[in-house]
LUMGU-292127 format. One record per residue (C-alpha): z, y, x negated; chain. Coordinates in steps of 0.2 Angstrom, whole numbers. Layout:
N
+-------+-------+-------+--------+
!    zz !    yy !    xx ! chaine !
+-------+-------+-------+--------+
!     Z !     Y !     X !      A !
...
+-------+-------+-------+--------+
//
This chain:
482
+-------+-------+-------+--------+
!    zz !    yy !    xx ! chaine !
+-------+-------+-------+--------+
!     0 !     0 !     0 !      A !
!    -6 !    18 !    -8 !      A !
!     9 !    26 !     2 !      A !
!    28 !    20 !     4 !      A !
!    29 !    13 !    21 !      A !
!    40 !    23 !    32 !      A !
!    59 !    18 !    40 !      A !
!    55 !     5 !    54 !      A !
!    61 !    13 !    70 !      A !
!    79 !     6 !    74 !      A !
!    75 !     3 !    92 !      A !
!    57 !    -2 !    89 !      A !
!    61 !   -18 !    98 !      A !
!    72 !   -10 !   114 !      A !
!    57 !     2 !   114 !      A !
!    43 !   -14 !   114 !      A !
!    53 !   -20 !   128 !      A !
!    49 !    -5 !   140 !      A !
!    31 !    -7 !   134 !      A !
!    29 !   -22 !   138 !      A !
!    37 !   -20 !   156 !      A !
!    24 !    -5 !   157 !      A !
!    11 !   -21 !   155 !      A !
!    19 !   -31 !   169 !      A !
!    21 !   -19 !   182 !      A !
!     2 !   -13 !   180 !      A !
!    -3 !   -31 !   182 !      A !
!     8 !   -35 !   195 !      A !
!     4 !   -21 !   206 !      A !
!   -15 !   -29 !   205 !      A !
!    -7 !   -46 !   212 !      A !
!     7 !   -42 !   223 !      A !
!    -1 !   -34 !   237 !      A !
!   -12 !   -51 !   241 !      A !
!    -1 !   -59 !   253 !      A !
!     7 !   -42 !   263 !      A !
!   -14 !   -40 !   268 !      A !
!   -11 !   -49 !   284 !      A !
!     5 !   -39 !   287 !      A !
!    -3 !   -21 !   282 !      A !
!   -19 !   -27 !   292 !      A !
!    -9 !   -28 !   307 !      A !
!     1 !   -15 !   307 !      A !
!   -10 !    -2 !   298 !      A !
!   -27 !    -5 !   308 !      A !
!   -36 !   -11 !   295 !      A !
!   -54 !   -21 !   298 !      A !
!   -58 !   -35 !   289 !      A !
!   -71 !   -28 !   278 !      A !
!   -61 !   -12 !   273 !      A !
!   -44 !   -22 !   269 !      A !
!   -51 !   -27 !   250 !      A !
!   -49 !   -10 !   246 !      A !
!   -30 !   -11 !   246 !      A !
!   -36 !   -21 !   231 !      A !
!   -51 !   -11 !   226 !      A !
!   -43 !     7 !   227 !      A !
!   -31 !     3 !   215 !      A !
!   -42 !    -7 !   202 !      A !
!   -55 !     7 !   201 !      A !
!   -45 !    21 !   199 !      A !
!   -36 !    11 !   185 !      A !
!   -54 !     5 !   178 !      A !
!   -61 !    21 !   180 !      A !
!   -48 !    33 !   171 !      A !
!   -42 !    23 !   159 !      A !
!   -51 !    32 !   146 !      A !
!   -47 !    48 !   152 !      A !
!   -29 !    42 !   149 !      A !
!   -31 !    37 !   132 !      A !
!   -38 !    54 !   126 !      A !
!   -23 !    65 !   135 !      A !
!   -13 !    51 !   126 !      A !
!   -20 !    55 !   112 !      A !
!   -21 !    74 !   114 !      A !
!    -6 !    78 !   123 !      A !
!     4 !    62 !   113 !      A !
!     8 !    45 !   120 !      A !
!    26 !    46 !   123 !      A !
!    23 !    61 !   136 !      A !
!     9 !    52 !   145 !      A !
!    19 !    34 !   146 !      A !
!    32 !    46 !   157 !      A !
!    18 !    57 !   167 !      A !
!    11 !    38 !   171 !      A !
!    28 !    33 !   177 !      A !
!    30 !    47 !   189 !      A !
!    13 !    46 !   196 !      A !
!    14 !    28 !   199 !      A !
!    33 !    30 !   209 !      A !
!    23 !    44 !   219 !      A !
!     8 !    32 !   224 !      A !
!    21 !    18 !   227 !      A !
!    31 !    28 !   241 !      A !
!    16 !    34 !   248 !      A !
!     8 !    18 !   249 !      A !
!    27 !    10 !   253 !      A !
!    28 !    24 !   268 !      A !
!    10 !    23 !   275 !      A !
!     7 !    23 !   292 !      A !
!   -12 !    23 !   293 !      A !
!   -26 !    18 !   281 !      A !
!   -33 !    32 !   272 !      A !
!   -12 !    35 !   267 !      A !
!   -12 !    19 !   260 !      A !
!   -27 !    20 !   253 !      A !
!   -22 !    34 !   242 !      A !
!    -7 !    28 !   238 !      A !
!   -14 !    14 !   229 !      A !
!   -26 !    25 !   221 !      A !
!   -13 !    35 !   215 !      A !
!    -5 !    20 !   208 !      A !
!   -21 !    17 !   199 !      A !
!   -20 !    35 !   191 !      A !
!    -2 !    32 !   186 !      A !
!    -5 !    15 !   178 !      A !
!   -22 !    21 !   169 !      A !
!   -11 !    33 !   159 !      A !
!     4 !    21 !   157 !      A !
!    -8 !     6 !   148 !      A !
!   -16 !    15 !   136 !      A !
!    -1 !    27 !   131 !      A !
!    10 !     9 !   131 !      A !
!    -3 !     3 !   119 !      A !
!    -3 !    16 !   107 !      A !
!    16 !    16 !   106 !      A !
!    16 !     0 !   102 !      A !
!     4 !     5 !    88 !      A !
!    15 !    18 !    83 !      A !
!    30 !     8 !    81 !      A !
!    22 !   -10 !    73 !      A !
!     6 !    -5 !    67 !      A !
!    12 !    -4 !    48 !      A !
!    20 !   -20 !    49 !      A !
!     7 !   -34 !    51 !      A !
!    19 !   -48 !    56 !      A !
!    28 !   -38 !    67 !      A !
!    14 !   -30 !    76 !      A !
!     5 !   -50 !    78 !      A !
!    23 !   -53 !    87 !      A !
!    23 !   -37 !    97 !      A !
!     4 !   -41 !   103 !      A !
!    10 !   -58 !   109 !      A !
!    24 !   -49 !   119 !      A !
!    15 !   -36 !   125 !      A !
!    -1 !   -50 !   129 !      A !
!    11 !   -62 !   138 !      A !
!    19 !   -50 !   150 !      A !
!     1 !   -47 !   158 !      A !
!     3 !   -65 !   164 !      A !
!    17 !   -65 !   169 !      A !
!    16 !   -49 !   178 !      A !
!     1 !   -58 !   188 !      A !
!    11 !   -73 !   195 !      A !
!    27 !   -63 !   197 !      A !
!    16 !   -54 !   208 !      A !
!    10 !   -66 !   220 !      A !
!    30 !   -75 !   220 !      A !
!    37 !   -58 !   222 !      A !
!    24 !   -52 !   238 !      A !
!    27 !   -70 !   247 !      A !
!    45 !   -68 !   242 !      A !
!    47 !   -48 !   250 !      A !
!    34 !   -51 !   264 !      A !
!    44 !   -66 !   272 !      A !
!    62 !   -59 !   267 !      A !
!    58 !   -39 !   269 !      A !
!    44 !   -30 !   275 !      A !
!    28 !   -27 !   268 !      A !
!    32 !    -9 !   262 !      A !
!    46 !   -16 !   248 !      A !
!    30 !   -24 !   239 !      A !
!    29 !    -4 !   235 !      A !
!    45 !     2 !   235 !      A !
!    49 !   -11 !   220 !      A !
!    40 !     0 !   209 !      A !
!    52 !    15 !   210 !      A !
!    69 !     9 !   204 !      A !
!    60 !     1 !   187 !      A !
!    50 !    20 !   185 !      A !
!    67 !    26 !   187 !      A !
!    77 !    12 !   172 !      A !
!    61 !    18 !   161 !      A !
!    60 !    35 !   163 !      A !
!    79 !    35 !   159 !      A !
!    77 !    25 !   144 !      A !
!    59 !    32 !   136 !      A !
!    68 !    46 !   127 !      A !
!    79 !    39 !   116 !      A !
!    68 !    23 !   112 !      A !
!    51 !    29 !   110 !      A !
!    42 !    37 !    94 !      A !
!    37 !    54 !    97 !      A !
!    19 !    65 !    92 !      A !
!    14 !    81 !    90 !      A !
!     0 !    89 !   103 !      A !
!   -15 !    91 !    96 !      A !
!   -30 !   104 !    98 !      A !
!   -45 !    98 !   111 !      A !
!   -53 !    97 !   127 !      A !
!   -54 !    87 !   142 !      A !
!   -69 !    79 !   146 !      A !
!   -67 !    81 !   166 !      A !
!   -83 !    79 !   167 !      A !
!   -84 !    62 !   159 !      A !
!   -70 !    57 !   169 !      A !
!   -76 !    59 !   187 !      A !
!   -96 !    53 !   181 !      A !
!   -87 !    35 !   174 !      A !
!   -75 !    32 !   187 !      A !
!   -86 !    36 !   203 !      A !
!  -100 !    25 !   192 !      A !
!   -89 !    10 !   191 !      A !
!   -82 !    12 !   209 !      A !
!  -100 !    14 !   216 !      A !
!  -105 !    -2 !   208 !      A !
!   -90 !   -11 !   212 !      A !
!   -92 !    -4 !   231 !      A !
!  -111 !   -12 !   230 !      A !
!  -104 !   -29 !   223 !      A !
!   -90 !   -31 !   237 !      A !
!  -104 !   -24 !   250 !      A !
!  -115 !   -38 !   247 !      A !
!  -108 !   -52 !   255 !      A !
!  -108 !   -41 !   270 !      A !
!  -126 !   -32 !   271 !      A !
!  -136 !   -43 !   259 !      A !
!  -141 !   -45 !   242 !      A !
!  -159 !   -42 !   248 !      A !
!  -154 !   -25 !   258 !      A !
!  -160 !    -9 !   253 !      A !
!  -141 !    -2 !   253 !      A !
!  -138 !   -14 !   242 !      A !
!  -149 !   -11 !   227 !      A !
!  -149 !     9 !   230 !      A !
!  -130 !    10 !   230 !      A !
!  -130 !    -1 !   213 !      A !
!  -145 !    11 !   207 !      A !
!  -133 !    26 !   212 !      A !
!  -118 !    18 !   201 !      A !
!  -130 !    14 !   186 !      A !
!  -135 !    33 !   187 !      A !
!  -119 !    38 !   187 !      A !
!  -114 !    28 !   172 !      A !
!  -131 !    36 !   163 !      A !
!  -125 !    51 !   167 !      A !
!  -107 !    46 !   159 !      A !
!  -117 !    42 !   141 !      A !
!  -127 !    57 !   143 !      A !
!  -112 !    68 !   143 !      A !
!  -104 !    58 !   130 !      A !
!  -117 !    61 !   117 !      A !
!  -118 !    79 !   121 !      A !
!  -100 !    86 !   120 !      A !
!   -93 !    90 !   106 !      A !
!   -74 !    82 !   110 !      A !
!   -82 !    69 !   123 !      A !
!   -70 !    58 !   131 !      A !
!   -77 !    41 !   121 !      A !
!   -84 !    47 !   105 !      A !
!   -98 !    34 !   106 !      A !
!   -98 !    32 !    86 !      A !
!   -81 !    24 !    90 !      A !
!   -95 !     8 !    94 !      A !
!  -101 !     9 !    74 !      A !
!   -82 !     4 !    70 !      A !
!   -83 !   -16 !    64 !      A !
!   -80 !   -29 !    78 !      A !
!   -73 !   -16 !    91 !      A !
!   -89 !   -18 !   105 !      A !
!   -88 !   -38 !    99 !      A !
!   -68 !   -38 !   105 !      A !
!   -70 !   -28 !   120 !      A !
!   -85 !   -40 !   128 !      A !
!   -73 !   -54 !   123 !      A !
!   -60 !   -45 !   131 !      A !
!   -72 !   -40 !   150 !      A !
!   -78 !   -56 !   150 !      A !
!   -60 !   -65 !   148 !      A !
!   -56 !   -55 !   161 !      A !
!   -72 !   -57 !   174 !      A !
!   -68 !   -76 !   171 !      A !
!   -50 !   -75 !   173 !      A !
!   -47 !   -63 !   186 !      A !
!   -57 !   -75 !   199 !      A !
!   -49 !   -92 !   195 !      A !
!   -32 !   -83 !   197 !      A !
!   -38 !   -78 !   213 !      A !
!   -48 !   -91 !   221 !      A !
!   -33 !  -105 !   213 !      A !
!   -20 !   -92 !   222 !      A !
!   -34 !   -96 !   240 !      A !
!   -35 !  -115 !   237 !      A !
!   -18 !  -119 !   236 !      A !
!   -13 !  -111 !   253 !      A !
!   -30 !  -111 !   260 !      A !
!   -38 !  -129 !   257 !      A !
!   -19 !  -137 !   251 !      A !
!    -9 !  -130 !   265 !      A !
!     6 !  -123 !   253 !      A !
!    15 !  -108 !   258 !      A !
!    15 !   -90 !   252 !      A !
!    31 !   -94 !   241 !      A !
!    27 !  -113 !   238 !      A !
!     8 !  -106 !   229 !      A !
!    17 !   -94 !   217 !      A !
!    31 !  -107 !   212 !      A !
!    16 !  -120 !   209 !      A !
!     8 !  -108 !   198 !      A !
!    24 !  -103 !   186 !      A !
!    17 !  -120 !   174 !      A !
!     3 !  -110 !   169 !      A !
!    12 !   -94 !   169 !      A !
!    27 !  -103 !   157 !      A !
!    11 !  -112 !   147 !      A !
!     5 !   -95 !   142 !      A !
!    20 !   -86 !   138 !      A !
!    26 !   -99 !   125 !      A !
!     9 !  -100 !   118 !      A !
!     5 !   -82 !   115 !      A !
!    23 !   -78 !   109 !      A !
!    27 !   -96 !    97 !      A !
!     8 !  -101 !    95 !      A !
!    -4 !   -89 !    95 !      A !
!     4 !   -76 !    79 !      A !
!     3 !   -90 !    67 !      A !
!   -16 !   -99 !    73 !      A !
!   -22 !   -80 !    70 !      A !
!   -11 !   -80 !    53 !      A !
!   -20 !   -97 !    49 !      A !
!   -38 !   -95 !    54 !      A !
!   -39 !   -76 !    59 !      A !
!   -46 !   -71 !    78 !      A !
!   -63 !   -77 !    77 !      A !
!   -58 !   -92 !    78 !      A !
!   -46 !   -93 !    91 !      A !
!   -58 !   -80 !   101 !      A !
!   -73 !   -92 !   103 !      A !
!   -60 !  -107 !   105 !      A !
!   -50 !  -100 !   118 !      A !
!   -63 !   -93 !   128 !      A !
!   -72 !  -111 !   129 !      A !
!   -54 !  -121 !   132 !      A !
!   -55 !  -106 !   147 !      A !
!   -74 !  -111 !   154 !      A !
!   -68 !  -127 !   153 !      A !
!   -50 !  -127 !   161 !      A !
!   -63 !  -118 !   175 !      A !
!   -76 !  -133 !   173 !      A !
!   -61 !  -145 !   177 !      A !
!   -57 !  -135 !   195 !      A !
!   -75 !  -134 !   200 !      A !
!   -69 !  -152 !   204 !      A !
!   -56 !  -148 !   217 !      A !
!   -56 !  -160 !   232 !      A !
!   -52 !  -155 !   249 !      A !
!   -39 !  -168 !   252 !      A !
!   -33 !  -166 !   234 !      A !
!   -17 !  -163 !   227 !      A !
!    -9 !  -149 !   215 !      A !
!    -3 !  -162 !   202 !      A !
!   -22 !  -171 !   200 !      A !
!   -34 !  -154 !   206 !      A !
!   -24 !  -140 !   199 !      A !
!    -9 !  -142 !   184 !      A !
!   -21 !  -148 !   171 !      A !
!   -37 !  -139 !   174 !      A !
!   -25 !  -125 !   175 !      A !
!   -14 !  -129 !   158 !      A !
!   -31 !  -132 !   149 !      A !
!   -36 !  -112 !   157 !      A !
!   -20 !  -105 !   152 !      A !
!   -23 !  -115 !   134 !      A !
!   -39 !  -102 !   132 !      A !
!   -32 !   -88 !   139 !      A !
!   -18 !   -89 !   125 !      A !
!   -29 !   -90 !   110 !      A !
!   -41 !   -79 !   115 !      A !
!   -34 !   -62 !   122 !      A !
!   -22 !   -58 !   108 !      A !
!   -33 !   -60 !    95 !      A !
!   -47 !   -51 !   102 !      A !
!   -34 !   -36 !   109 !      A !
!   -29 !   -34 !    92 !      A !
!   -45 !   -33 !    86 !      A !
!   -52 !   -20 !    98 !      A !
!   -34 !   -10 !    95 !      A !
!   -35 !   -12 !    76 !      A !
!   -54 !    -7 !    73 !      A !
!   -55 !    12 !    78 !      A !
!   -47 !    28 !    68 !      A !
!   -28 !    29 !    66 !      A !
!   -32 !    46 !    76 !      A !
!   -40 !    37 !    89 !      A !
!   -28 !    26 !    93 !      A !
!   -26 !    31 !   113 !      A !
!   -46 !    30 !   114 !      A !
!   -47 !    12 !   108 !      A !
!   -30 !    10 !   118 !      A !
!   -39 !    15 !   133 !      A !
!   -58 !     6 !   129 !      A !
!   -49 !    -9 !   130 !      A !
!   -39 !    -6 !   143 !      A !
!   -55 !    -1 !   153 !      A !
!   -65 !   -18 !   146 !      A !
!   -50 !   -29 !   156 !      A !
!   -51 !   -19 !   172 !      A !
!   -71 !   -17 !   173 !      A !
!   -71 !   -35 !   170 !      A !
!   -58 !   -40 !   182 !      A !
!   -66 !   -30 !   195 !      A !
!   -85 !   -35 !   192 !      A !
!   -79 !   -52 !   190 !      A !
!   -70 !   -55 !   206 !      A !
!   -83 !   -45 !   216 !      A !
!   -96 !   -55 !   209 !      A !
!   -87 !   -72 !   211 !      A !
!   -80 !   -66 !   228 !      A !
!   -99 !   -64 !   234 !      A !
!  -104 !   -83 !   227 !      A !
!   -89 !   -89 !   235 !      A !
!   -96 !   -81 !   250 !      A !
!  -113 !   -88 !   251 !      A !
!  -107 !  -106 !   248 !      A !
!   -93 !  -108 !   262 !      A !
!   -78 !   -97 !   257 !      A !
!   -78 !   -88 !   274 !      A !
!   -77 !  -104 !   285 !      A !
!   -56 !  -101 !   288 !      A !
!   -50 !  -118 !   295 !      A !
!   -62 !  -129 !   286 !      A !
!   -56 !  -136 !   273 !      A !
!   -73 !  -145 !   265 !      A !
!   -82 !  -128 !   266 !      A !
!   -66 !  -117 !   259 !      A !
!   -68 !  -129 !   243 !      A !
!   -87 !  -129 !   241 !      A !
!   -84 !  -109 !   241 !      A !
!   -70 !  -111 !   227 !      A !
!   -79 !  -122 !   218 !      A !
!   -94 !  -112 !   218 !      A !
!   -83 !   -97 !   211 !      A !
!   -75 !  -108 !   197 !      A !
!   -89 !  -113 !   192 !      A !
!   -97 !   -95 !   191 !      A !
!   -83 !   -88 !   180 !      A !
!   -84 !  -103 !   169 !      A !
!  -103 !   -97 !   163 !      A !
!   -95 !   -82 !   160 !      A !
!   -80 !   -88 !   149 !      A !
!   -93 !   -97 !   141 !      A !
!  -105 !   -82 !   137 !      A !
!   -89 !   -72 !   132 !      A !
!   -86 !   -86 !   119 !      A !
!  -107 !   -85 !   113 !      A !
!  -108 !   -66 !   111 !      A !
!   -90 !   -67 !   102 !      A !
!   -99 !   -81 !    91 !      A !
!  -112 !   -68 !    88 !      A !
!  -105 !   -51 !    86 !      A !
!   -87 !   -53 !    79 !      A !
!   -86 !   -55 !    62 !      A !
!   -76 !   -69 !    53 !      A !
!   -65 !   -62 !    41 !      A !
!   -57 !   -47 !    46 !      A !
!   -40 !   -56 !    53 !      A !
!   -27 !   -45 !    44 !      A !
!   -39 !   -31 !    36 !      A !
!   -41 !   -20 !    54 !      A !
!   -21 !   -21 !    55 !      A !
!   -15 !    -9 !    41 !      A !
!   -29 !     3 !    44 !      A !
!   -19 !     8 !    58 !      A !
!    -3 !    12 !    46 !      A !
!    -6 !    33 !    45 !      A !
!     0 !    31 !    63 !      A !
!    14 !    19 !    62 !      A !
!    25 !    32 !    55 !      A !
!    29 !    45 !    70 !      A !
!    45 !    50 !    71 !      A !
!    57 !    40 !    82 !      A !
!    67 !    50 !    93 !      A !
+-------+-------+-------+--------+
//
């Protein structure tokens, strides 16, 4: 090292702790809500059609500002932004909680989007901040951080059949506010904190990428419903492509754009971040259509289908915490990227397979151990790469590409899934031989795309930088603790 590394931060691991709860409640807020639809449904006056965008108004705005997020994180320093984030989302959540008609709820989700899009990327730097000079460490507090997104998934869908059948749908909301409350309190004396910096806002580039990706993710969902053959169809995707065109254009012009687009020069950053949209667009889908198949096709309760999917929960937090730091010592993330992501196809391959008189222990456990497998080696590796590649002064940007990769792929994935689900049985309710083919269908879809995710990583990362990205973050890791 050219320079003495600085004091580690005494409450570095208190501090990682919040971070990494910042990471579970994001995620969780994108599961939780699934089985309060019904409930909200009723009692709100949604229509079928409209009732995804409980779902949707939350993962676009999330999606779509997350890049935003990372450059006022970067401008305006990420321990301010982690907070702003909090109070946002504790705002969306009582709105959401106290709704009494759909466009209330509706925008309080999207205000929870807004407040997690500037909590994930401001989280991320953080834990830069605080680990990023310190290789081991920082391999360990990627594993933490990685393993709580996870978690936060299946605590989501317990918790919701939990509070919907003990309390009322609104409490699926309300549980945000006491934890913004426990963090709030503790982020002062716990986080590292950095100077505001000189720039712009690229306002412009905000509203062009998230009305781009929520335009295309409208078409997607749309589909199903109007056609894939319909003019509305193919118009309204044209209308979110131009959209994203515009975002580029914008980018390329300004002189402080919101993604400098020579961040993409930076070795094995675009390589990381298609890993990590296609993990996502794979993984998203099987959560979701295993979540439908185990009450839908198998019968099994709200509460019952979130207890049968803690296994793969458990399977992944021990990997990614125990196993996962010392593969990527051992072989670096290459690696464990393109073998992950092809255990994941193939945990996917092995549901295609579900019956519809079959049974959790033979159609589910191990197609969804061998899943969880891929899902361990591959998104710690390639999150550390995509985190570890950019600038130490970009370090909110890169926070936030990332960050923007999961979601886009999460929400393109499902949509697209949902629609092939769709078109091969998914909307026969009551039938449980249709239901299946449907699921199968969609396993099978996001199986090809853990696959390609695990050809292009194959082809664009490279092999040997396993610990060269990680010190180059080390100007950063010294900000003053608080």
């Amino acid at each position: 090292m050219s320079t003495p590394e600085a004091a580690p931060n005494p409450r570095r691991w208190t501090a990682l702790a919040l971070i990494a709860l910042a990471q579970f409640m994001v995620i969780m807020d994108t599961s939780v809500i699934g089985v309060a639809l019904p409930e909200m449904q009723v009692d709100l006056g949604f229509s079928q059609e409209n009732l995804s965008w409980v779902f949707n108004a939350y993962v676009i705005a999330f999606g779509g500002l997350l890049l935003l997020g990372g450059r006022l994180s970067d401008l305006f320093g990420a321990k301010r932004i982690f907070v702003l984030g909090w109070i946002v989302l504790a705002g969306g959540s009582l709105t959401a909680g106290l709704a009494g008609e759909v466009w209330v709820e509706l925008t309080g989700r999207a205000a929870q989007g807004v407040g997690a899009a500037l909590i994930a990327p401001s989280a991320l730097t953080l834990l830069m901040m605080l680990f990023g000079a310190r290789p081991k460490e920082l391999t360990k507090a990627l594993a933490l951080y990685g393993a709580a997104a996870p978690a936060g998934g299946t605590a989501g869908v317990f918790l919701g059949g939990v509070i919907t059948e003990y309390a009322s749908w609104p409490w699926v909301f309300y549980i945000n506010i006491p934890i913004a409350a426990i963090v709030l309190a503790a982020t002062p004396a716990v986080m590292p904190s950095a100077p505001a910096r000189r720039g712009s806002v690229d306002f412009g580039g905000a509203i062009t990428v998230t009305a781009g990706l929520a335009v295309s993710v409208f078409a997607i969902v749309r589909a199903p419903e109007v056609g894939w053959d319909s003019g509305e169809t193919w118009l309204t995707l044209l209308g979110g492509v131009v959209l994203l065109a515009a975002f580029v254009a914008i980018q390329a012009r300004r002189r402080e754009p919101l993604m400098r687009l020579g961040i993409w020069r930076a070795p094995n950053l675009a390589g990381a971040n298609i890993a990590q949209l296609l993990m996502a667009a794979a993984w998203i889908p099987m959560w979701f259509f295993l979540n439908l198949y185990l009450q839908q096709v198998l019968g099994l309760g709200a509460f019952e289908s979130g207890a049968a999917l803690l296994p793969m929960t458990v399977a992944i937090m021990i990997m990614m915490i125990v196993l996962a730091p010392r593969l990527i010592a051992r072989f670096g993330p290459k690696p464990l990227i393109v073998t992950g992501l092809l255990a994941l196809a193939g945990g996917m391959l092995w549901l295609s397979f579900a019956r519809a008189d079959g049974t959790f222990a033979a159609d589910v456990l191990p197609a969804s151990l061998l899943a969880a497998v891929g899902m361990s080696l591959a998104f710690i590796p390639s999150l550390g790469t995509a985190l570890s590649s950019a600038r130490p002064e970009e370090g909110g940007l890169a926070s936030g590409i990332v960050n923007t990769s999961y979601q886009v792929g999460s929400a393109l994935g499902l949509a697209v899934m949902t629609a092939v689900a769709a078109a091969h049985g998914s909307r026969e309710l009551g039938n449980p031989v249709a239901l299946t083919n449907g699921f199968s269908a969609a396993f099978l879809g996001a199986a090809g795309l853990a696959a390609a995710g695990a050809l292009a990583s194959l082809v664009t990362l490279r092999t040997a930088p396993a610990a060269e990205p990680q010190p180059v973050k080390e100007p950063s890791a010294g900000a003053d603790a608080v």
